[in-house]
C-alpha positions in Angstrom: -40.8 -64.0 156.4 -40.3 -65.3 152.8 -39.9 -64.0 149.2 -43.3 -66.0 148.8 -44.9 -64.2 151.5 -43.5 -60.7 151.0 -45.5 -58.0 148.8 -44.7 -55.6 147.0 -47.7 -53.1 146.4 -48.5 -50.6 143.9 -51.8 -48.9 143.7 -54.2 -51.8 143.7 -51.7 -54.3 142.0 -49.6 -56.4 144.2 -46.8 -59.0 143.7 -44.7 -61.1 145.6 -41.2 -60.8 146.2 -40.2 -64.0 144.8 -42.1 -62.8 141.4 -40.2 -59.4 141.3 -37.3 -61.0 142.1 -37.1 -63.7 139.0 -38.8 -61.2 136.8 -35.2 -59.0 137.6 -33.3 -62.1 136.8 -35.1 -62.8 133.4 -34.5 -59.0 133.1 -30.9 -59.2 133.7 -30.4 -62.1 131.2 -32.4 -59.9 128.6 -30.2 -56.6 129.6 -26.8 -58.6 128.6 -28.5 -60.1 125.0 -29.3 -56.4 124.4 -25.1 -55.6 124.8 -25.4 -54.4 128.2 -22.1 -54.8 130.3 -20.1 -54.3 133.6 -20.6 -50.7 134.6 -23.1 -49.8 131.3 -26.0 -47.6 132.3 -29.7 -48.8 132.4 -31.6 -45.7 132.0 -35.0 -45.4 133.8 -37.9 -43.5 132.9 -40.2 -44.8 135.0 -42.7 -43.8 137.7 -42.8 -46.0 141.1 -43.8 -49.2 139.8 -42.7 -52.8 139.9 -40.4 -52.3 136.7 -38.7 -49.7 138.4 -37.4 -52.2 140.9 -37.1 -55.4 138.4 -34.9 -53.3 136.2 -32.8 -52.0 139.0 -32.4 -55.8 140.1 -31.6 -56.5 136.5 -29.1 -54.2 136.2 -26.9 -55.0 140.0 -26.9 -58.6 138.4 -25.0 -58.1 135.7 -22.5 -55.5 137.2 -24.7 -52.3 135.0 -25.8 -49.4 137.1 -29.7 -48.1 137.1 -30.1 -44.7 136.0 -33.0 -43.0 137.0 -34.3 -40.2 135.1 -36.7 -37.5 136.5 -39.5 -37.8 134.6 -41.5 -34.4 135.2 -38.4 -33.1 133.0 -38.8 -31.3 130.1 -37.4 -32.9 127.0 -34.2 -30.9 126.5 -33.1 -32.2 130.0 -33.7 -35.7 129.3 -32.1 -35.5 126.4 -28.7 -34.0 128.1 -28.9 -36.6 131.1 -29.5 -39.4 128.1 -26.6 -37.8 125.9 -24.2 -38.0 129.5 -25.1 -41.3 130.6 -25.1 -43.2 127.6 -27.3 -46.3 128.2 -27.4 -49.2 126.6 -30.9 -49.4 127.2 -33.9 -46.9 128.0 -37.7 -48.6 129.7 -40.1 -46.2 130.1 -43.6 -45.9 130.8 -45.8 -45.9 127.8 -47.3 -42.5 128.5 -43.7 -40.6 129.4 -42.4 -42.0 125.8 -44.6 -39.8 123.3 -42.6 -36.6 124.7 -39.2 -38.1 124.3 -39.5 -40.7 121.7 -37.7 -38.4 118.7 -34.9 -37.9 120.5 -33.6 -40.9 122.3 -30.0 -41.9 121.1 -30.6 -44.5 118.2 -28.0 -47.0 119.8 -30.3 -47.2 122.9 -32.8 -50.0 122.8 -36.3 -49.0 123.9 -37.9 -51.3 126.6 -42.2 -49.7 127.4 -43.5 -50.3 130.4 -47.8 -50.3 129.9 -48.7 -47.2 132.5 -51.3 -49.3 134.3 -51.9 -46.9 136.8 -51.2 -43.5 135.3 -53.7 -41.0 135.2 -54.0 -41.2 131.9 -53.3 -45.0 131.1 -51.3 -46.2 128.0 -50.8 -49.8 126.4 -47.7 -50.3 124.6 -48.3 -49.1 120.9 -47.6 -51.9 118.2 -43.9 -52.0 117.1 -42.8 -51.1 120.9 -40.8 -53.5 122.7 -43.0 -54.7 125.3 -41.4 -55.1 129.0 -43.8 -58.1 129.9 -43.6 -60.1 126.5 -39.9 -59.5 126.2 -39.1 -60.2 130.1 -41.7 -63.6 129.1 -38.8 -65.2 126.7 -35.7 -64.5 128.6 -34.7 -67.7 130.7 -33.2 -66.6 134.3 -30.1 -65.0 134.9 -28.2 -67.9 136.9 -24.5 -66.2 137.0 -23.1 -65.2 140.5 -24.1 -61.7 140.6 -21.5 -59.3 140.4 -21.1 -56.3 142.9 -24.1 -54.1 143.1 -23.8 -50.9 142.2 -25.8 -48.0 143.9 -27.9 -46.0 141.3 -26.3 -43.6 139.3 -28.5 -40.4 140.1 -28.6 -37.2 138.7 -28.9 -34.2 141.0 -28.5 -30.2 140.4 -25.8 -29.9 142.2 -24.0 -26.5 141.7 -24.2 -26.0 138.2 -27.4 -25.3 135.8 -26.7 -28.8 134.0 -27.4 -32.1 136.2 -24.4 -34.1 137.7 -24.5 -37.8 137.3 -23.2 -39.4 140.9 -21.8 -42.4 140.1 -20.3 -44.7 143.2 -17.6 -47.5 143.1 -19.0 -50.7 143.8 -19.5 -51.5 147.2 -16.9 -53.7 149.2 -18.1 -55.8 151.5 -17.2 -54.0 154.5 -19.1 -50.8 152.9 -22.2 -53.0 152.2 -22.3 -54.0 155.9 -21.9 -50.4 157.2 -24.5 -49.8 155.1 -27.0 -51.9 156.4 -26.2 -50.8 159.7 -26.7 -47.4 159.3 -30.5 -48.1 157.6 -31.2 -50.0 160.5 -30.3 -47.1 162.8 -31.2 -44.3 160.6 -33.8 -45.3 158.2 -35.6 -48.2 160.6 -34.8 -50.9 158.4 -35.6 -54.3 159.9 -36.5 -57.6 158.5 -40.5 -57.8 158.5 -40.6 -54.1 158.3 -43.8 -52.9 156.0 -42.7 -49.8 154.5 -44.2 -47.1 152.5 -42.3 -45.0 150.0 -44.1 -41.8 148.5 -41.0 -39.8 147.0 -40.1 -40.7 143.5 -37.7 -42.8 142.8 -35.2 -41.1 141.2 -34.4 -39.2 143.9 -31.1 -40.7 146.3 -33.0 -41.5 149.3 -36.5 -42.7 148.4 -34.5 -44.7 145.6 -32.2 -46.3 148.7 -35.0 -47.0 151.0 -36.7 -48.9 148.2 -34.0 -51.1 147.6 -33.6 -52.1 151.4 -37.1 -52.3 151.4 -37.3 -54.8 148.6 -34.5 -56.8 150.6 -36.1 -56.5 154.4 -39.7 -55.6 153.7 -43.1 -57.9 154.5 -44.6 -55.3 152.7 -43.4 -52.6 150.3 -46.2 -50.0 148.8 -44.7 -47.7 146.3 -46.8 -44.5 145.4 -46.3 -41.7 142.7 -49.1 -39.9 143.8 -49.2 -38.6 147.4 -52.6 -38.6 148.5 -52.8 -37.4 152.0 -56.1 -39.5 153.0 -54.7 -42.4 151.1 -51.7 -42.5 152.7 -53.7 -42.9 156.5 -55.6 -45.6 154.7 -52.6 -47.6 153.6 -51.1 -47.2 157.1 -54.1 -48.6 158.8 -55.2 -51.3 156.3 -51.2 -52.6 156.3 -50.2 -51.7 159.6 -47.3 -50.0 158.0 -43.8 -49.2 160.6 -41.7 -47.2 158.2 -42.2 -44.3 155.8 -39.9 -41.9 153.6 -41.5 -38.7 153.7 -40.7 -34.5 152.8 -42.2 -32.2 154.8 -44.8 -31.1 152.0 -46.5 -34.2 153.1 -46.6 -33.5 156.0 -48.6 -29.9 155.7 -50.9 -31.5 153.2 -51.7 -34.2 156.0 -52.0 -31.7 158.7 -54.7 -29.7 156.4 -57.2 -32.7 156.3 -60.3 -32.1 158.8 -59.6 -33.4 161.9 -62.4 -36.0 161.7 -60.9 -37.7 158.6 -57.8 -37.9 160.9 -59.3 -39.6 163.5 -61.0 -42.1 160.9 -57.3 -44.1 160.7 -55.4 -46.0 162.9 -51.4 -44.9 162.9 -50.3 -46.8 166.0 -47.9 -49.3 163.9 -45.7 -46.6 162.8 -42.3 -47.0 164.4 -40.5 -44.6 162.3 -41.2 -42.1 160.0 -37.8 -40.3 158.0 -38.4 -37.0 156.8 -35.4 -35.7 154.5 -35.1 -33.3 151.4 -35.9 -29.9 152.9 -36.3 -28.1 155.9 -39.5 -29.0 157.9 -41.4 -25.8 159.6 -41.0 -26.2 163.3 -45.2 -25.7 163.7 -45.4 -28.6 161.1 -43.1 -30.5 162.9 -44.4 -30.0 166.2 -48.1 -30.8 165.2 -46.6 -34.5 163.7 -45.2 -35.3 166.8 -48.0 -34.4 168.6 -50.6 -36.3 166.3 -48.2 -39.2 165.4 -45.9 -39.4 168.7 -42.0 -39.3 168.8 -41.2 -41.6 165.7 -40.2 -38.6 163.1 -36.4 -38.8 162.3 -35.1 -36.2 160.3 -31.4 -36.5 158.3 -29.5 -33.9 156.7 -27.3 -35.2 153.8 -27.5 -35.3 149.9 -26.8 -37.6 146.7 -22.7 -37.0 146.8 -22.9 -37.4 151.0 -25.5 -39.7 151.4 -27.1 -39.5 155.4 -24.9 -37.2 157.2 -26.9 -36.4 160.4 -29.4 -38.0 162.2 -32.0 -36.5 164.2 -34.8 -38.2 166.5 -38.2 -36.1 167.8 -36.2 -35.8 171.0 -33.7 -34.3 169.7 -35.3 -32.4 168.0 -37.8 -31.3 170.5 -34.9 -30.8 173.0 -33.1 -28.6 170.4 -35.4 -27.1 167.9 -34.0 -26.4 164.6 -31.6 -28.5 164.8 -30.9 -31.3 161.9 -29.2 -34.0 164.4 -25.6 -35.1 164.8 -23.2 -36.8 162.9 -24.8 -40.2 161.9 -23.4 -43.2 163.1 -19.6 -43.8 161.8 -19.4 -40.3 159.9 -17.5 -37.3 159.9 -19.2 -33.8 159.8 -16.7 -30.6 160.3 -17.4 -26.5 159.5 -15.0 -25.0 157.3 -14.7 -21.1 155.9 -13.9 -20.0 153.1 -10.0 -20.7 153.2 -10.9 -24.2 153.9 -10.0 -24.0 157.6 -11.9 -25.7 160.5 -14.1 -23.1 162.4 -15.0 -24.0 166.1 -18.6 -24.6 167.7 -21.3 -22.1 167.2 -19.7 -20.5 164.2 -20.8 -20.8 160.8 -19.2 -21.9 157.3 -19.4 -24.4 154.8 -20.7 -28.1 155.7 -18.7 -30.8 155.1 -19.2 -34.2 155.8 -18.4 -38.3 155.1 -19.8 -41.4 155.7 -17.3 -44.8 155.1 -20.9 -46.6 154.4 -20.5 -44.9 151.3 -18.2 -45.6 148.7 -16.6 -42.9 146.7 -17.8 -41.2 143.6 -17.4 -38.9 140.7 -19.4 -36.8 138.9 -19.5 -39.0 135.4 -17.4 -36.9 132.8 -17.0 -33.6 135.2 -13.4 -34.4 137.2 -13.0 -30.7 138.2 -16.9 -30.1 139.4 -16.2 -33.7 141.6 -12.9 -32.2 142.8 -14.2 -28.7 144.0 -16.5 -30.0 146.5 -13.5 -31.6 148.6 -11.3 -30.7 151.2 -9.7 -33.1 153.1 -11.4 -36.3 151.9 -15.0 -34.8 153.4 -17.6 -34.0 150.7 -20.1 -30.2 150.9 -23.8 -29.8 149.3 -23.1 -26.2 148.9 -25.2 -25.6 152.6 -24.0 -23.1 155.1 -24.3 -23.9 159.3 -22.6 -24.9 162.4 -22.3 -27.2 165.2 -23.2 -26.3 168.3 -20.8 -27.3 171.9 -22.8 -31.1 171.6 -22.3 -31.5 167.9 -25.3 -30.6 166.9 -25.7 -29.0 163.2 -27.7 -26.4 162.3 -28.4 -24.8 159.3 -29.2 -21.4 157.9 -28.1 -20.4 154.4 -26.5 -22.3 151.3 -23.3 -21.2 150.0 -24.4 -22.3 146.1 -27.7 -20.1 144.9 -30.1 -23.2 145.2 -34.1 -23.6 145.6 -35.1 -26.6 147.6 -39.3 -26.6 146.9 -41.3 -29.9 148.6 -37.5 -31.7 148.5 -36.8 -31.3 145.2 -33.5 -29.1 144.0 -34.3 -26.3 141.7 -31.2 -24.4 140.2 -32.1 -20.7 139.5 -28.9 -20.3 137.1 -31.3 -22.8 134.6 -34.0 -20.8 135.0 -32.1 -17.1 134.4 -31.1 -18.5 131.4 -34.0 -19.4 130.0 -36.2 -15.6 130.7 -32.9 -13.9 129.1 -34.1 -15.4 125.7 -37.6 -14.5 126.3 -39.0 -11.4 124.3 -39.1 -8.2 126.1 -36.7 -9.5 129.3 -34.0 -7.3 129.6 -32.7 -9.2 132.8 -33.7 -11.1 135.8 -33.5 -12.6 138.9 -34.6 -16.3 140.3 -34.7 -17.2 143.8 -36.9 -19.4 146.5 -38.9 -17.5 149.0 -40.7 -19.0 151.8 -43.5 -21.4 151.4 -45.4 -22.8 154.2 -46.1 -26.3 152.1 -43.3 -26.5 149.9 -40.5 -24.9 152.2 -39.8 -22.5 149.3 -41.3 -21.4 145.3 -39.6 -19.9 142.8 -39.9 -16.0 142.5 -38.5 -14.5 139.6 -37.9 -10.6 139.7 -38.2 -9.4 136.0 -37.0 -6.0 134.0 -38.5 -5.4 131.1 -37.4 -4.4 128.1 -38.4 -0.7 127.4 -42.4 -0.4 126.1 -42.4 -3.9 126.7 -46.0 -5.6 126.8 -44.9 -8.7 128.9 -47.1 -10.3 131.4 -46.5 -12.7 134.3 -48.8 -15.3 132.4 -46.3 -15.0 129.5 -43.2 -15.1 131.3 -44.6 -18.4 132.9 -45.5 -19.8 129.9 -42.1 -19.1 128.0 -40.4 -21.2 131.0 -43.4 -23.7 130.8 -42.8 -24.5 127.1 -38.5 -25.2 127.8 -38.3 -26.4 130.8 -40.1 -29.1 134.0 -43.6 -27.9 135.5 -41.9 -27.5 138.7 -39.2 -25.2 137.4 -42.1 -22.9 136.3 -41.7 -19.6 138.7 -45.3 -19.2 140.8 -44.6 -15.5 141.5 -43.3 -13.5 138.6 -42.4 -9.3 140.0 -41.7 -7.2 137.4 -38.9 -4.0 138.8 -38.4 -0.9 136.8 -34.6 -1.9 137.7 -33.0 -4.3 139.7 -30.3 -3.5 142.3 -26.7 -4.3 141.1 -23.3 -4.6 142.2 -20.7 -2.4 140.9 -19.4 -5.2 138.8 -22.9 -5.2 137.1 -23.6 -8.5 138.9 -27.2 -8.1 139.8 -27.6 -7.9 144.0 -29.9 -11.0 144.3 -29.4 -10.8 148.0 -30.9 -7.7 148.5 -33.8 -9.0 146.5 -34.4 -12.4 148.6 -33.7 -10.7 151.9 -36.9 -9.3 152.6 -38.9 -12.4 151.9 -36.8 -14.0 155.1 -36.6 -11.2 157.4 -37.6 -12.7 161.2 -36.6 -16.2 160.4 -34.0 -17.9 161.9 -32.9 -19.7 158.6 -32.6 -18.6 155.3 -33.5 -21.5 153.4 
């Protein structure tokens, strides 16, 4: 295979890898005229596109870290993650820029991306820097490359405000664990032809990518997951590998069983599924319709892959989220911070050396808390049975996981306790058969208060993402309290979980 033979594919466009790859190095020669240096940020606004990936390979060149920005967010969050990063430089699709364009830092240069296959398409408006023309009159970057850096991503994390990970550069021992562990883990070969469907800005679809770009015959990036499309792709490509959540997976299983049939899915040698529990009758009907290739890991942006867990595995054990993944460390601790034995629960903890270390950018004490003894938690609650198998079933820190995407109920609180006629609330994630959990907000009213559900959804619409937007709103004549005044959200969520063998 070579870069003149390998593709890269995004909705009906396709380029080859040698194109991408000098189109990043003119990039990264334009990135350092613009003032962009050794560990700057390169902001990304961007759905999955070829830009996405040029700018990333701009940006490792010259020693500056991609930041990708999730761009369902409302404006008020991009602004924050903008105002914490700091970039140098911002490229965004043409179509996300109208929401933010007011109130991006005036010392961060603005590079638009034309949104060629949005649903709504947008050129470039006149007086825009234009990503083609101004990547078209850089010469290419022909420095040795400095160390890559992983992208600096932002994730929820435990607080209502997003955390910025951002890792030490890779030493070269680290870079070759790496690679090991995506061959084992993630199927990464050379000749592999890969899908990716997740967005981009999230840790592992944006770390599959950028092996893929390295190791793939053929890449095809989607922003849109269409469940038919996705069999189509598989059979017309003969695609091996794919990055999934498990909300793909219901929304393929509900397609008639004679559009199933239509494709050919023999190719696939591995299929990761990460980001939020999977049903067990989801996962069982996959298996049985596309064979033993699903791997599931557990991990998260500050772990990276901390289990893995083949269909055997899994089919051997159900439930379970795999063992330690090759090299790592996983242990249980409570809540004094010491060990507990097989089969009893407490706090996850885990480390991989592929990784290097990180901090959460400008937040020393947040980066410290989740520590103890060099191993790193997400916040999730399980244990390890007598084989070192991990299971989970609760999360310590009061988050929503809905089709792989982390939801922070603190944000949401905050916003319904400035809404008109909320005298208090409660958000929490009950159980949803496609998207493994939706937001339910328990609501009391103020006294003689005319509120609706369809106007507490739209007060949370108008401040905040689409997804943050609560799909059942309850309202309580009181809710149940502690004596501290703390409201009991416990006893509210219970219910909605009773007879499962997980909590999340």
């Amino acid at each position: 295979m070579s870069d003149e033979t390998a593709t890269i594919i995004v909705g009906e466009r396709t380029r080859s890898k040698s194109e991408l790859l000098a189109r990043g190095r003119r990039a990264a020669t334009g990135l350092a005229r613009l003032g962009v240096r050794e560990n700057d940020a390169v902001a990304l606004l961007l759905r999955n596109d070829f830009a996405f990936l040029e700018a990333t390979h701009a940006a490792n060149a010259i020693g500056a870290y991609a930041v990708p920005l999730n761009w369902h967010a409302s404006p008020d969050e991009i602004i924050y993650m903008l105002g914490d990063a700091k970039p140098k430089v911002l490229v965004v699709h043409a179509d996300l820029l109208a929401p933010v364009r007011r109130i991006i830092p005036a010392a961060c240069e603005v590079l638009v991306v034309s949104s060629a296959d949005a649903g709504n398409p947008v050129a470039v408006q006149d007086g825009d820097q234009d990503w083609d023309r101004w990547l078209d009159a850089q010469p290419e970057w022909d420095r040795p490359p400095l160390p890559p850096r992983s992208s600096w991503i932002y994730t929820s994390g435990t607080t209502g405000r997003p955390k910025g990970v951002r890792r030490e550069p890779a030493t070269p021992q680290q870079a070759a664990a790496m690679r090991d562990l995506f061959r084992v883990v993630y199927g990464c070969r050379e000749g592999m032809r890969s899908y990716v469907g997740g967005p981009l800005y999230h840790a592992s679809p944006n770390a599959f990518a950028r092996q893929g770009l390295a190791l793939a015959e053929t890449l095809v990036l989607s922003s849109r997951f269409d469940p038919e499309e996705l069999l189509r792709r598989i059979d017309r490509h003969r695609l091996t590998t794919l990055v999934m959540v498990p909300t793909f997976f219901v929304r393929l299983l509900k397609l008639p069983e004679e559009v199933r049939r239509k494709y050919d899915v023999s190719s696939l040698e591995l299929v990761l599924h990460t980001g939020a529990p999977c049903p067990p009758d989801v996962k069982r009907a996959m298996i049985a319709w596309w064979g033993p290739v699903l791997v599931e890991t557990y991990g998260g942006s500050e772990t990276g892959v901390a289990t893995i867990c083949t269909s055997h595995d899994w089919l051997s054990r159900p439930g379970t989220v795999g063992r330690v993944a090759p090299g790592g460390t996983i242990k249980i601790f409570d809540e004094q911070g010491r060990e507990l034995p097989p089969g009893v629960s407490g706090e996850i903890y885990a480390r991989s050396p592929a990784y290097p270390d990180f901090n959460y950018h400008g937040r020393d004490d947040d980066r410290r808390s989740v520590e103890i003894d060099g191993l790193i938690t997400c916040g999730d609650v399980g244990y390890l049975d007598a084989d070192g198998y991990l299971f989970l079933n609760d999360r310590k820190r009061d988050m929503i996981i809905s089709g792989g995407v982390n939801i922070y109920p603190a944000e949401i609180e905050a916003t319904l306790q400035s809404c008109p006629g909320v005298q208090d609330c409660a958000v929490f994630g009950i159980p949803d058969d496609e998207f493994g959990e939706r937001i339910y907000a328990a609501v009391q009213r103020d006294a003689g208060a005319a509120l609706t559900e369809d106007d507490v959804r739209n007060f949370v619409r108008g401040r905040l993402a689409a997804f943050k937007v609560p799909r059942e709103v309850v309202f309580h004549d009181t809710l149940p309290r502690e004596e501290s005044g703390k409201i009991f959200k416990r006893k509210l969520r219970e219910p909605f979980w009773a007879g499962r063998s997980t909590r999340i």
